[in-house]
C-alpha positions as CSV (number, residue, x, y, z in Angstrom):
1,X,-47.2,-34.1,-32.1
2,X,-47.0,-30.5,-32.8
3,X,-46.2,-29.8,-29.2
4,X,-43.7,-32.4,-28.8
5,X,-41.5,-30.4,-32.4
6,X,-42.1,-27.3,-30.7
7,X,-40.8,-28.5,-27.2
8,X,-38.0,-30.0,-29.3
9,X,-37.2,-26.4,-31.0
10,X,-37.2,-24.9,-27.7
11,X,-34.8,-27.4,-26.1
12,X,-32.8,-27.5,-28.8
13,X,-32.4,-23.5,-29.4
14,X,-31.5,-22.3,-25.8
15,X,-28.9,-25.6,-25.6
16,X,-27.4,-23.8,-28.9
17,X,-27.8,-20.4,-27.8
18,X,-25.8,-21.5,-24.5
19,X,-23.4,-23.2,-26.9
20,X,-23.0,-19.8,-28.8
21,X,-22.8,-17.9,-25.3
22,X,-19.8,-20.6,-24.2
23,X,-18.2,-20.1,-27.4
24,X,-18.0,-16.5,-27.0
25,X,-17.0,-16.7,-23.4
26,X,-14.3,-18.8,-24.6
27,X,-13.1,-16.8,-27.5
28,X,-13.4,-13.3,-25.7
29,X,-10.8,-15.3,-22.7
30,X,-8.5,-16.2,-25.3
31,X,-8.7,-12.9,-26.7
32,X,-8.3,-11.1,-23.6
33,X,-5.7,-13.7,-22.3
34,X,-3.5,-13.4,-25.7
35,X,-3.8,-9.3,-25.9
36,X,-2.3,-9.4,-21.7
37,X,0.1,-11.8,-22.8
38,X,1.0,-9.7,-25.8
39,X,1.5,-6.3,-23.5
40,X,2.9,-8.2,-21.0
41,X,5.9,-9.2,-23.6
42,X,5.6,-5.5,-24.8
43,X,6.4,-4.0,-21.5
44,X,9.0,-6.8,-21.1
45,X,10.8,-6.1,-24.1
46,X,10.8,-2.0,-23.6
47,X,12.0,-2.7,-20.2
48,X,15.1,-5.5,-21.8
49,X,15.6,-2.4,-24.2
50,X,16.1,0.2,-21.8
51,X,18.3,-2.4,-20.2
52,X,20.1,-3.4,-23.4
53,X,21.1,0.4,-24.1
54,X,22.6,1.2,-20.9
55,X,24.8,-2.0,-21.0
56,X,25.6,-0.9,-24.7
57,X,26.7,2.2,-23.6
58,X,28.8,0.5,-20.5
59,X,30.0,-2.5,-22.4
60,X,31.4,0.3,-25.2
61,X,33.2,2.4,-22.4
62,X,34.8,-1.2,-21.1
63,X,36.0,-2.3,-24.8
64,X,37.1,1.4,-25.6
65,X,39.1,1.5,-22.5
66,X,40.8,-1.7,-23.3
67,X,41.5,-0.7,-27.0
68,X,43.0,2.9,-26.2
69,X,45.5,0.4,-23.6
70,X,46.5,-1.6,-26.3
71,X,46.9,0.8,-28.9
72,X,48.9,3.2,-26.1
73,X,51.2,0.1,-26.0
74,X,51.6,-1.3,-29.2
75,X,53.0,2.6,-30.3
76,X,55.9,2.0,-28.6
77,X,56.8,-1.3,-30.4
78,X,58.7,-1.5,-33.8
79,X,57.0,-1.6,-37.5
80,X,57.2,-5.3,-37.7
81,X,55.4,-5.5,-34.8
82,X,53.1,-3.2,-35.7
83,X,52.5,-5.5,-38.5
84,X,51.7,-8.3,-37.2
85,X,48.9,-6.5,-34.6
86,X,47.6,-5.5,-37.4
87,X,46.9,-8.6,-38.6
88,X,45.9,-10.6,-35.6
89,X,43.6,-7.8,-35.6
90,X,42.1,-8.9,-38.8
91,X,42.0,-12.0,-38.0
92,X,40.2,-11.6,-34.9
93,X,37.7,-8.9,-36.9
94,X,36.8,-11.7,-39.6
95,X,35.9,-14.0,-36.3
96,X,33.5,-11.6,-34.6
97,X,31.8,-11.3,-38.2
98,X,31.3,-14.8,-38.2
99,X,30.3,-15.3,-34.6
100,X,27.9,-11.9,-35.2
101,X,26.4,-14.0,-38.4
102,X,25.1,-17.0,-36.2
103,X,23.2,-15.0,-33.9
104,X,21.3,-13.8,-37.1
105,X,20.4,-10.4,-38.4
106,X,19.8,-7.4,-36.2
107,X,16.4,-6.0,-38.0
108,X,15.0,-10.0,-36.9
109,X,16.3,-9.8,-33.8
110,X,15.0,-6.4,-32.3
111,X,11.4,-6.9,-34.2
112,X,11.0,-10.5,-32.7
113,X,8.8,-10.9,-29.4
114,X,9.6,-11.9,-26.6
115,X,12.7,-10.5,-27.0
116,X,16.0,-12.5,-26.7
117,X,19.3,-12.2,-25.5
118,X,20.9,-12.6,-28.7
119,X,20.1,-8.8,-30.3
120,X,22.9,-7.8,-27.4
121,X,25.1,-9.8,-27.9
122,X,25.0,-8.9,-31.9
123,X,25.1,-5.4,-30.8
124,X,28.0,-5.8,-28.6
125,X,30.0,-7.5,-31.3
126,X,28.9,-4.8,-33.2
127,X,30.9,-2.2,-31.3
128,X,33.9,-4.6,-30.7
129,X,34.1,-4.8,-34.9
130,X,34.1,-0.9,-35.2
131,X,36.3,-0.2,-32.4
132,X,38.8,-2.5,-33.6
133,X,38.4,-1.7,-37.1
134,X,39.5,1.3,-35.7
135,X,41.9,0.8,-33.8
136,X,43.6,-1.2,-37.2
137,X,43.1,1.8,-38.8
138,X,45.0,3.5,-36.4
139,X,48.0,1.5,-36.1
140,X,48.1,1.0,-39.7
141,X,47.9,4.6,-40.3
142,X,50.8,4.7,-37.4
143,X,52.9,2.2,-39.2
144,X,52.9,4.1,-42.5
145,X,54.5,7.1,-40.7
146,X,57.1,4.9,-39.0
147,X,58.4,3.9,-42.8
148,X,58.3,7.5,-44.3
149,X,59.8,8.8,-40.7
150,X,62.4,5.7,-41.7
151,X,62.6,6.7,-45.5
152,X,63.1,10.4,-44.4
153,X,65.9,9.6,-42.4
154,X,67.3,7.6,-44.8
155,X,67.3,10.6,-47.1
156,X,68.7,13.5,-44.7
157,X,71.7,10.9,-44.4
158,X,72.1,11.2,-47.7
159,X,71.7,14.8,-48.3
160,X,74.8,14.7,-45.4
161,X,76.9,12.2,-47.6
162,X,75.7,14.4,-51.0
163,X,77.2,17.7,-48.8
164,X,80.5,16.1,-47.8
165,X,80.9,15.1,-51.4
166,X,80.4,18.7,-52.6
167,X,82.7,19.9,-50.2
168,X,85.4,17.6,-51.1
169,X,84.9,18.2,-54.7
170,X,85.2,22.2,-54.1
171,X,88.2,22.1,-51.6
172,X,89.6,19.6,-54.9
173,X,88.8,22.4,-57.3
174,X,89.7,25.4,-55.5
175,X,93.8,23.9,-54.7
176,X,94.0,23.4,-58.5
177,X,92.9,26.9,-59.1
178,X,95.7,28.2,-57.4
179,X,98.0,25.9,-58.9
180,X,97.4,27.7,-62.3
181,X,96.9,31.0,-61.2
182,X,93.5,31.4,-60.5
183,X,92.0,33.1,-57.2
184,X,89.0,34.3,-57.7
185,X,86.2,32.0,-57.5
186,X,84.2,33.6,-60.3
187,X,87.3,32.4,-62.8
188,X,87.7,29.0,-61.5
189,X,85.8,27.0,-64.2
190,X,86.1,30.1,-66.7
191,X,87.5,28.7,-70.5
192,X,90.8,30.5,-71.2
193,X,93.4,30.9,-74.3
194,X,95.9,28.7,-72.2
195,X,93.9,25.9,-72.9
196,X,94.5,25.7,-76.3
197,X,98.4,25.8,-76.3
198,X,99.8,22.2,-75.4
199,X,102.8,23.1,-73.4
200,X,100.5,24.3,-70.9
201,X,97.3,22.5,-71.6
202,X,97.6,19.5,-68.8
203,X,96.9,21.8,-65.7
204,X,93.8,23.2,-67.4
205,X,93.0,19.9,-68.2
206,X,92.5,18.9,-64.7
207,X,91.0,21.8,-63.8
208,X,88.2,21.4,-66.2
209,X,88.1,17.9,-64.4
210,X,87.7,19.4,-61.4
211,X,84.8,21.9,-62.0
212,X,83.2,19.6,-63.9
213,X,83.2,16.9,-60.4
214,X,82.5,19.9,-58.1
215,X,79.3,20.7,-60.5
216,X,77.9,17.3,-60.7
217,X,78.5,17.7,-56.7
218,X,76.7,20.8,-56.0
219,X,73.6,19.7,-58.4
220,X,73.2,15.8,-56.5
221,X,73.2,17.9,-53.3
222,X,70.5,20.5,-54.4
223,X,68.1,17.6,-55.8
224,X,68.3,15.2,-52.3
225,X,67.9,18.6,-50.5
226,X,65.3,19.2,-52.4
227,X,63.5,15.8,-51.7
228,X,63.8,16.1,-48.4
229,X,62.5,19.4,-48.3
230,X,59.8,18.0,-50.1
231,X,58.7,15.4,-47.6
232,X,56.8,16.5,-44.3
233,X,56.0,14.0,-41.5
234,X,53.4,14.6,-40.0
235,X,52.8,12.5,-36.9
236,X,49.1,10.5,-36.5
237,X,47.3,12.6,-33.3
238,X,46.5,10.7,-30.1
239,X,44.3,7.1,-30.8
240,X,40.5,8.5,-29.8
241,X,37.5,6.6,-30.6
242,X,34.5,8.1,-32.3
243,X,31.6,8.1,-31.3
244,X,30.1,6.0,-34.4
245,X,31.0,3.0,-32.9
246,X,27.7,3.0,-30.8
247,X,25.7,5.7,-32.6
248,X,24.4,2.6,-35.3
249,X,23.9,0.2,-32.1
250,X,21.8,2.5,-30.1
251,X,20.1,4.3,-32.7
252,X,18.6,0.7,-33.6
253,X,17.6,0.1,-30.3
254,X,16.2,3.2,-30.0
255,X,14.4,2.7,-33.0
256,X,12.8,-0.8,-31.0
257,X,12.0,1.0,-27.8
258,X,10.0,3.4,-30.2
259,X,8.3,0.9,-31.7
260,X,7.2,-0.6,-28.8
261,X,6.5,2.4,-26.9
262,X,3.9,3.1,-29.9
263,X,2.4,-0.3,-29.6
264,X,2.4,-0.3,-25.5
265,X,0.3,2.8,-26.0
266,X,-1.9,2.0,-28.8
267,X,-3.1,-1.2,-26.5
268,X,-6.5,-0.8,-24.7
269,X,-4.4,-2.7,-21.1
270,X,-2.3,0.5,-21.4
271,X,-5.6,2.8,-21.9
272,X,-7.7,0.7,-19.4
273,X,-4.7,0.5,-16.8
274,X,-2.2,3.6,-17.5
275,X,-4.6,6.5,-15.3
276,X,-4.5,4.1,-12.5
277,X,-0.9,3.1,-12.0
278,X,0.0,7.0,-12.5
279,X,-2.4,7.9,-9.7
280,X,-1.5,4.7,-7.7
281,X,1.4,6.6,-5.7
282,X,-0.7,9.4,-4.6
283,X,-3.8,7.2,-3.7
284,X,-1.4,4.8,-1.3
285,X,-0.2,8.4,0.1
286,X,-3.6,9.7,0.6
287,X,-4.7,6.4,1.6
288,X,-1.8,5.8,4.3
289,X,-2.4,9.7,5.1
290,X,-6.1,8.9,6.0
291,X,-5.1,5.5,7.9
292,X,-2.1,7.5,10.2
293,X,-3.0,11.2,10.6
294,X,-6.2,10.2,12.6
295,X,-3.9,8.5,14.6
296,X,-0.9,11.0,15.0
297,X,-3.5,13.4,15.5
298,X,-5.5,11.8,18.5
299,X,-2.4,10.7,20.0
300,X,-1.2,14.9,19.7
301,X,-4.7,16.1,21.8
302,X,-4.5,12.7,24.0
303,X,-0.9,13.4,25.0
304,X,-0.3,16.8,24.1
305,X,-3.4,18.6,24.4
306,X,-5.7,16.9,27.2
307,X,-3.1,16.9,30.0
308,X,-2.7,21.4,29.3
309,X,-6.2,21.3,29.6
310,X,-5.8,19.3,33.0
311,X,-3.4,21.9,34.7
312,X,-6.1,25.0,33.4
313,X,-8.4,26.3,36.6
314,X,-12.1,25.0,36.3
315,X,-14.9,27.2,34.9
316,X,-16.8,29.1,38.5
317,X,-20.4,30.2,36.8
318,X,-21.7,31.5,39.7
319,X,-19.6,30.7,43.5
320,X,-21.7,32.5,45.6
321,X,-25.1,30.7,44.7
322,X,-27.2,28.9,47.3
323,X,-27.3,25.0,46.9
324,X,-29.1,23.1,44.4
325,X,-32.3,20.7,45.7
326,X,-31.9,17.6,44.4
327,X,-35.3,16.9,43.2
328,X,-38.8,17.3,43.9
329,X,-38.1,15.8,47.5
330,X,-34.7,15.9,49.7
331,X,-31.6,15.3,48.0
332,X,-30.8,11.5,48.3
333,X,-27.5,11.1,50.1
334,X,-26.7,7.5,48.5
335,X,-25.1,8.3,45.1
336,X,-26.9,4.8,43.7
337,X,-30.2,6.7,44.3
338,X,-30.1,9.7,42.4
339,X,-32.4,9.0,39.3
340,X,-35.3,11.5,39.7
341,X,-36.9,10.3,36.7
342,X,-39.7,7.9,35.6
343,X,-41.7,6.9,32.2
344,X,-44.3,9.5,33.7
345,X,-44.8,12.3,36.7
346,X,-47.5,14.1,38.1
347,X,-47.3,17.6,38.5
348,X,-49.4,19.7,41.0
349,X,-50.8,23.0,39.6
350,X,-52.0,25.7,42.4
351,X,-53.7,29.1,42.2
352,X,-50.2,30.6,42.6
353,X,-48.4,28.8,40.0
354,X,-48.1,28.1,36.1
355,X,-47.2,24.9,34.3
356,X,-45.4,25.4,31.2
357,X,-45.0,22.3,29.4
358,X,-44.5,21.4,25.8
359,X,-47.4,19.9,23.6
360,X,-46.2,16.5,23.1
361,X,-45.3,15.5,27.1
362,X,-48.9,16.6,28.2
363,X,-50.3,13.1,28.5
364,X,-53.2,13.6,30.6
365,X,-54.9,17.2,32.3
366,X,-57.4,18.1,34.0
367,X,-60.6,19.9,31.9
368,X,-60.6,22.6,34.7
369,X,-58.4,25.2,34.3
370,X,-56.9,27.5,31.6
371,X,-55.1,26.9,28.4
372,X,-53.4,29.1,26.6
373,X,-50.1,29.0,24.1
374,X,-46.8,30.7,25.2
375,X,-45.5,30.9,21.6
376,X,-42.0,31.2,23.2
377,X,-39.7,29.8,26.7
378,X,-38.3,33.7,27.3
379,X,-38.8,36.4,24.8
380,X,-35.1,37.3,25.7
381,X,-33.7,34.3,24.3
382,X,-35.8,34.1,21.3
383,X,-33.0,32.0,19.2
384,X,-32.3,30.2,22.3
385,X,-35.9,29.5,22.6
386,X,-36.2,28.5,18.8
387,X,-33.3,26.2,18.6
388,X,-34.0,24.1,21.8
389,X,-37.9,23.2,20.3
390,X,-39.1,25.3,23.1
391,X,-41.9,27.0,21.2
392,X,-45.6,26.9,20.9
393,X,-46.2,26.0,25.1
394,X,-49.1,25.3,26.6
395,X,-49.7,27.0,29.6
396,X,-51.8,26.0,31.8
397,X,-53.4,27.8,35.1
398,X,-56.0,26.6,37.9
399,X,-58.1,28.2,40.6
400,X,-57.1,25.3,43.3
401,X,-55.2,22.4,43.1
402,X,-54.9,20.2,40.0
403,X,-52.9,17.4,38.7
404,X,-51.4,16.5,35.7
405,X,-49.4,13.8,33.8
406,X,-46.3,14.5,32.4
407,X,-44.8,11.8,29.7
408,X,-43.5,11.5,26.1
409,X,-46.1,10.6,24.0
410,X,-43.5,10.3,20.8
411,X,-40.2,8.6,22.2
412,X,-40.2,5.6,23.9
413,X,-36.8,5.5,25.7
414,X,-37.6,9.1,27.0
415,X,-38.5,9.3,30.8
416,X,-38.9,13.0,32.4
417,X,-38.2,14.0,35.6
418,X,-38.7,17.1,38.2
419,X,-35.1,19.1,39.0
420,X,-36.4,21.9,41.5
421,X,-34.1,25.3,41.8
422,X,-34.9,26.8,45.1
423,X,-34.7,30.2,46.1
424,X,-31.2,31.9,45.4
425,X,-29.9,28.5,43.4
426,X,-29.4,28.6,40.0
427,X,-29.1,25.8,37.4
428,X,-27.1,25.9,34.3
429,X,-29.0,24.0,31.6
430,X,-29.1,22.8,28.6
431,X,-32.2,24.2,27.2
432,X,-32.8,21.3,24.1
433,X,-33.7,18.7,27.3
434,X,-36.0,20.6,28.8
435,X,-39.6,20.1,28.6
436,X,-41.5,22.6,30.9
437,X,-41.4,25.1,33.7
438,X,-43.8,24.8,36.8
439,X,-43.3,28.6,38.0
440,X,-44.7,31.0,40.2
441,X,-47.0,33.5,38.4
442,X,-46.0,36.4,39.6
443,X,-42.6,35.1,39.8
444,X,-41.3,33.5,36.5
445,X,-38.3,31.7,36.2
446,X,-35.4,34.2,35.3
447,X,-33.0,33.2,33.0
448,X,-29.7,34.6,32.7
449,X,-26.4,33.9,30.6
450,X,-22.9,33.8,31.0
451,X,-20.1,33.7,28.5
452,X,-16.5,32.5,29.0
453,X,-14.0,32.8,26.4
454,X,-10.3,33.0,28.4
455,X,-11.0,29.7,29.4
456,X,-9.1,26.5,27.7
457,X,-11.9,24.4,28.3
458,X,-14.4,26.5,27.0
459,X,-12.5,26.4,23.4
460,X,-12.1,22.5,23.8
461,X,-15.7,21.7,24.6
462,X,-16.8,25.2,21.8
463,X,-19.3,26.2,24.9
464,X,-18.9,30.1,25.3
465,X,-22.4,30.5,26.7
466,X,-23.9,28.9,29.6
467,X,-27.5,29.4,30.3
468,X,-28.4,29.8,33.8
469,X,-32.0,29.3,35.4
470,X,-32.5,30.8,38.8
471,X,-35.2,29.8,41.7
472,X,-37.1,29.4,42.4
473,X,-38.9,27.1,39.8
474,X,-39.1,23.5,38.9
475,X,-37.5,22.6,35.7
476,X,-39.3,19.4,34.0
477,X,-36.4,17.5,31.9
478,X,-36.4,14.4,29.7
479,X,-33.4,12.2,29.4
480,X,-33.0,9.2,27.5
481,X,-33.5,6.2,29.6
482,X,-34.1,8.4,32.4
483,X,-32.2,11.3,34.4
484,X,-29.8,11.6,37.1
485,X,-28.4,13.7,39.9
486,X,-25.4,13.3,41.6
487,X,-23.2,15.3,44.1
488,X,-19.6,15.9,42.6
489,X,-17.9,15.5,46.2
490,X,-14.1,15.6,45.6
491,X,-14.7,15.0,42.1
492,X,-16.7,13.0,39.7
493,X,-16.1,12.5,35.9
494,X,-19.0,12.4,33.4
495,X,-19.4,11.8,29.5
496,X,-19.7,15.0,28.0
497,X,-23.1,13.5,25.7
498,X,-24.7,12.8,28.9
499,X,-24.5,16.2,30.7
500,X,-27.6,18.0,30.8
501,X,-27.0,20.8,33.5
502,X,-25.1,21.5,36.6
503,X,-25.0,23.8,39.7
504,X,-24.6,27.1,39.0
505,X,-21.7,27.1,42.2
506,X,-19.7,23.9,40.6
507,X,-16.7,24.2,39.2
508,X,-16.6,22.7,35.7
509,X,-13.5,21.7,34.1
510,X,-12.7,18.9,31.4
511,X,-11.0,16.1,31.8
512,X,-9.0,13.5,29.5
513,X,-11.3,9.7,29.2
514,X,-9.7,6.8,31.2
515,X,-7.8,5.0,28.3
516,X,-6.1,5.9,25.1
517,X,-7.0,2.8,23.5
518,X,-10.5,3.7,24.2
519,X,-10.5,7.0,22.2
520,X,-8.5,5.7,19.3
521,X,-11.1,3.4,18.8
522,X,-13.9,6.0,19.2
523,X,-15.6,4.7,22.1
524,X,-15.2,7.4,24.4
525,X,-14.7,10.8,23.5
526,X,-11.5,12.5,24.5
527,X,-12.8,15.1,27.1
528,X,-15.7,14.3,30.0
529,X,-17.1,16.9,31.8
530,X,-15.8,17.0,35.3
531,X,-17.5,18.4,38.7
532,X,-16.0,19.1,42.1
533,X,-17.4,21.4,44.7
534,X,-18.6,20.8,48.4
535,X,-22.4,21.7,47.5
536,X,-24.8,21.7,44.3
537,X,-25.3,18.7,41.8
538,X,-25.2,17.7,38.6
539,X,-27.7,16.5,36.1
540,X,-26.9,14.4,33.4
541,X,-29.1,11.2,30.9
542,X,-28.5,7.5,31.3
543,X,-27.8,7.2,27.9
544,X,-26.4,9.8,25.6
545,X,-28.0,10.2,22.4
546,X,-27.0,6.9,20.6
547,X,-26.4,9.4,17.0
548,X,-23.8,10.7,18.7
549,X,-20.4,10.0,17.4
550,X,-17.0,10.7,19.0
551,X,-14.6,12.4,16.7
552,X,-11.1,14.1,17.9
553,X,-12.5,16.8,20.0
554,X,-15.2,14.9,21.9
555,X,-19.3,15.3,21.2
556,X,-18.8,19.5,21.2
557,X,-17.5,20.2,17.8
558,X,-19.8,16.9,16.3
559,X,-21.2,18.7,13.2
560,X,-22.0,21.9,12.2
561,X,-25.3,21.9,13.3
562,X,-24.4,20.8,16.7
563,X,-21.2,23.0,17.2
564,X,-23.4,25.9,16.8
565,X,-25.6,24.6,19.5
566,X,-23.0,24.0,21.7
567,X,-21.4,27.1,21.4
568,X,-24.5,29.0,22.8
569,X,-24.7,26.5,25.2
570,X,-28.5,24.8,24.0
């Protein structure tokens, strides 16, 4: 019973503890799928914003245009007129107010998400209130001038009525003057004793009149003068808008795109995904840079580069050297029969010769003999010696003839083979695929180098140096898969990571591979070695070290490493 509860708890726990597990899963998608929906509505509405304040801007050059047309029109109509723009202007002001009101209020608008359409429109009616509240303004301003430029002109024909007036009034005074005797002006209106005596009085009379009339003249005159005087038109200066009309509207909408901008930053999509859209640019340039330039640049040596090197005169070593033996027998003359190697060879050992062979292609010797360790190939190429793994020899002498096996006792696609150098031949090699030496004793193999540095195909291959091994002596190579020799004839073309050595009298040039498509791909390198010459061979492997890899330049500048090697020719 107790085991059947406890089987029960089990069951029953990991079914709630997946439960729990799907919950979460659940809740954290939501999560995760409400907080992209949220930025993407953020970035939406900062990008409607940005949109919204540029057609702002346009829509209040468009309406400011159109109001500074109107207004430059209606100023050349009457007051009346004026009048009654000014109040189809209010009319049409209390309209957009109503329209603004159903769209709602802007502080809703701008703070709701996803953002609508209707904050522009309130914003656009916004300037087309101000500008024509303006432009009211304006021709209200315009048509109070107009009545005071009316009233004014009103009152300087007056003043011109009052002046005629005082003139008639003077000219009135001054012929009664004379009638009683009286020509100075200063005594016109002046009292006088003739007044007062009634035979005589009646003139006076009239003259008294008269000053009086030509008084109340002159001070009607000098008050409506003064009035006008008084009153100084000044006319309204050229309709301009101000700027305010769209300072409000686009300091709001600036104030959203901040508020946004703060939010769009504060999100974690924005932290987790801002770095990599600012680098996104430059990655698809380095990207598309790393996918083309190979390209451009392979196509510049294939098209460009190879066919220079193709005109250049060949590499001559050594003309005037004797001719190179084929192998340990007579040159085959059938170019299908030129391998000289096998998995193993015997090698004959007399009184009058030395075998120098490294350690690990000794398979089987004799027990006569001696044995002895030639620590290196030629103490005048130490580094040479070094570099190539030619160290540490055995050498081995005999009193009469011996026999012994030579095969690689470590790599399993190696074979080895006999190239003999007779007397006044010479053999360039490459020092890395050779194994041993069978040499004369008193005679050892001389080695001798030769550097070339005014040659183009030197610099493309980077082999300056060119190791040289003169007869007479047989040379003991390996070669993967086994070892060739061929005679060039009028010419024969070879992969570069398959030479091994060549005829000192051969003339050694490069030479561009078959196809294009081939090198693009990196299945041939872009320069083979290539022989002609009427005499000597050349040695190369069946199979070029599979490590090796073609880049732009062929197999020679394949690594440090190996572009060191190369350039002293091991």
């Amino acid at each position: 019973m107790r085991r059947i509860i406890q089987t029960i708890l089990l069951w029953t726990t990991r079914r709630f503890i997946w439960f729990v597990v799907i919950v979460a899963i659940l809740a954290t998608a939501n999560w995760i799928r409400g907080e992209l929906t949220a930025f993407r509505s953020l970035t939406n509405d900062h990008a409607a914003l940005i949109t919204g304040k540029e057609d702002i801007k346009r829509h209040f050059q468009e309406t400011a245009r159109e109001s500074l047309n109107r207004v430059t029109q209606a100023a050349k109509a009457s007051p009346e007129k004026l009048e009654l723009r000014v109040g189809e202007i209010e009319t049409e002001i209390q309209h957009k107010k109503a329209e603004q009101k159903k769209h709602g209020t802007i502080s809703s608008l701008l703070s709701s998400s996803p953002l609508g359409s209707d904050y522009l429109e309130h914003l656009k009616l916004d300037v087309e209130i101000k500008i024509l509240t303006q432009e009211k303004d304006y021709l209200t301003t315009l048509v109070a001038y107009l009545e005071r430029a009316f009233n004014q002109a009103a009152a300087k024909r007056r003043l011109e009525d009052l002046r005629l007036a005082h003139v008639d009034a003077y000219a009135k005074l001054e012929k009664i003057a004379r009638e009683v005797g009286r020509s100075d002006r200063n005594e016109f209106c002046q009292p006088s004793w003739k007044t007062r005596i009634p035979v005589i009085w009646t003139p006076y009379k009239e003259l008294r009149a008269a000053c009086t009339a030509n008084a109340a003249a002159a001070a009607n005159y000098k008050n409506q003068k003064e009035v006008v005087e008084v009153t100084r038109l000044i006319r309204p200066a050229a309709f301009a808008l101000l700027p305010a009309s769209t300072d409000e509207a686009l300091s709001q909408i600036d104030r959203a795109i901040t508020e946004r901008v703060k939010r769009i930053d504060g999100s974690w999509v924005e932290k987790a995904t801002g770095p990599v859209i600012q680098v996104l640019p430059t990655a698809a340039l380095i990207l598309l840079s790393l996918i083309f330039m190979p390209i451009l640049i392979k196509a510049f040596f294939y098209f460009v580069i190879a066919p220079m090197a193709a005109r250049r005169p060949p590499i001559k070593l050594l003309p005037r050297s004797g001719n190179l033996d084929g192998g340990s027998r007579t040159p085959p003359s059938d170019i299908g029969q030129t391998k000289v190697s096998s998995v193993s060879v015997s090698i004959t050992v007399d009184e009058q010769s030395e075998l120098l062979i490294h350690p690990d292609y000794l398979q089987s010797s004799s027990v006569e003999g001696t044995k002895e360790t030639k620590w290196l190939l030629d103490w005048s190429y130490p580094m040479s010696s070094l570099a190539s793994g030619m160290i540490a020899l055995t050498r081995i002498r005999t009193d009469r003839r011996k026999t012994f096996v030579i095969s690689s006792t470590r790599d399993p696609l190696s074979e080895v083979g006999v190239i003999s150098v007779v007397e006044g031949s010479a053999l360039v090699f490459q020092p890395h695929s050779l194994v041993g030496i069978l040499q004369r004793k008193v005679r050892p193999v001389h080695i001798s180098s030769a550097w070339r540095f005014n040659s183009l195909h030197a610099w493309l291959t980077l082999q300056f140096r060119y190791l040289i091994f003169h007869g007479p002596a047989q040379l003991i190579v390996k070669g993967c898969r086994g070892v060739r020799v061929e005679a060039p004839g009028t010419g024969r073309s070879i992969n570069q990571a398959a030479t091994l050595g060549f005829a000192a009298n051969l003339n050694y040039a490069t030479l561009r591979c078959e196809t294009f498509g081939a090198y693009l791909m990196g299945r041939d390198a872009l320069f083979n070695d290539y022989f002609t010459g009427t005499s000597g061979f050349y040695v190369y492997e069946e199979m070029p070290n599979p490590g090796s890899k073609y880049g732009i330049f062929g197999r020679g500048i394949e690594g440090v490493t190996d572009s060191l090697l190369k350039v002293f020719g091991i």
